[in-house]
N, C-alpha and C positions, 0 to 999 in steps of 0.2 A: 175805327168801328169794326167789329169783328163780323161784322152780316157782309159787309162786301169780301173778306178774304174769305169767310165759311163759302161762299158763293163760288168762288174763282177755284177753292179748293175739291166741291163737290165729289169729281172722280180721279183724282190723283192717281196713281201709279197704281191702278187694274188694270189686269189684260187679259184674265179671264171673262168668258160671258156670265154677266151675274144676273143674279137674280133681286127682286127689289131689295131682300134682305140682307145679302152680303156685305161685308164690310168695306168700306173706303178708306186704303191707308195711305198716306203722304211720309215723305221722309221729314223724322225732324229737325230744326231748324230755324236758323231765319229766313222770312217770308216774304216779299215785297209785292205789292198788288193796286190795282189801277181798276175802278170800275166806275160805267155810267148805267144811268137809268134815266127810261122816262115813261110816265105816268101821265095819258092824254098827253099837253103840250106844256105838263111842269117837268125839265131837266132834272137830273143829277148827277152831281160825281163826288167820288172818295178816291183818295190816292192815301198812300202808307206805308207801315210794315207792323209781321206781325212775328213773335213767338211762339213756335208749335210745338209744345213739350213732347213725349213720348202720350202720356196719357191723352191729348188730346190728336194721336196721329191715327187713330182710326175708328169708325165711325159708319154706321148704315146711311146710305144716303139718306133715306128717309127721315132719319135722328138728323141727320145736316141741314134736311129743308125745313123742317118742323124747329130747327136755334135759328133761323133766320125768321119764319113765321111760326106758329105753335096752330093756327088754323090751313097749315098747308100738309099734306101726305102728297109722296108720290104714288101715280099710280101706273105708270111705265117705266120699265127700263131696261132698255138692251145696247147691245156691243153693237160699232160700228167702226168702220175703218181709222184706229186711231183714237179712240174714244168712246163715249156712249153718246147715247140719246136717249131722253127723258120727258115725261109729261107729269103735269103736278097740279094740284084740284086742291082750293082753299074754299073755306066752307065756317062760316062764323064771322067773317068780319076780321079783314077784306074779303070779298068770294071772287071766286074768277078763276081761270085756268091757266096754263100756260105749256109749253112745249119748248124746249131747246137740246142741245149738242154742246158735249163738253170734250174737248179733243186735246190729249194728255202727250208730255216727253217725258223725259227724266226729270227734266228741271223745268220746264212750264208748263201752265194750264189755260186756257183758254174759253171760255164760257158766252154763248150766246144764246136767250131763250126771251120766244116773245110769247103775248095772248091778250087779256082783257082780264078789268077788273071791273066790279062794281055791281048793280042792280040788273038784273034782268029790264032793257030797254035802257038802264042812264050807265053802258059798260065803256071803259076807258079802254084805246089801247095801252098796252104794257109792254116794254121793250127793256131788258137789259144785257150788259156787258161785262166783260172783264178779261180782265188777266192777273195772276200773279206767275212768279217767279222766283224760284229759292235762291236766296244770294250769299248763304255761308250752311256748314255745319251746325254752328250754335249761336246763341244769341249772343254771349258774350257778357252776361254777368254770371 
């Protein structure tokens, strides 16, 4: 599923301080990636790999959060030691907010970001995770 590797991928190889608008670029390749989530007290995981052509190697994060939801924007995002930090407000269904840190190498990413989903008064926490990791140059077809 490409919402967990879009996820793990967020802030890839910036090291500038951006601005919401800036672009997110990754090297392409192959992609290998492990994420959990949970949603109140229902789990989840995805584990995989993915192919990251040139065309899809960069990307505003805000275009990144909005292919994994289409009712989420971000509406922070600065540099921080190693990575960014972000906050993101969905609004249509799911609603909710969240907050996390995504802390980048060469070759892996890292992704942690929690908050709440749901109705004002019936709101769920929300917790997810991840990681990928580029494991070749190319995919190999």
């Amino acid at each position: 599923m490409k919402t967990a590797l879009t996820a793990c991928l967020i802030g890839a190889s910036l090291f500038a301080a951006p601005s919401i608008a800036e672009d997110v670029t990754v090297a392409p390749g192959l992609w290998s990636y492990q994420a959990s989530a949970t949603l109140g007290p229902i789990p989840l995981t995805e584990a995989g790999s993915e192919c990251v052509d040139q065309t899809e190697a960069s990307m505003s994060l805000n275009d990144l959060i909005r292919k994994m939801n289409a009712a989420c924007s971000v509406t922070r995002q600065n540099a921080i030691d190693g990575g960014y930090s972000f906050d993101v407000s969905c609004s249509g269904g799911p609603d909710g907010t969240m907050s996390g840190t995504l802390l980048v190498t060469d070759v892996n990413l890292v992704l942690d970001a929690t908050g709440y989903a749901g109705a004002p008064g019936n709101e769920l926490p929300v917790a997810i995770s991840g990681q990928a990791t580029r494991v070749a140059d190319s995919c190999g077809f």
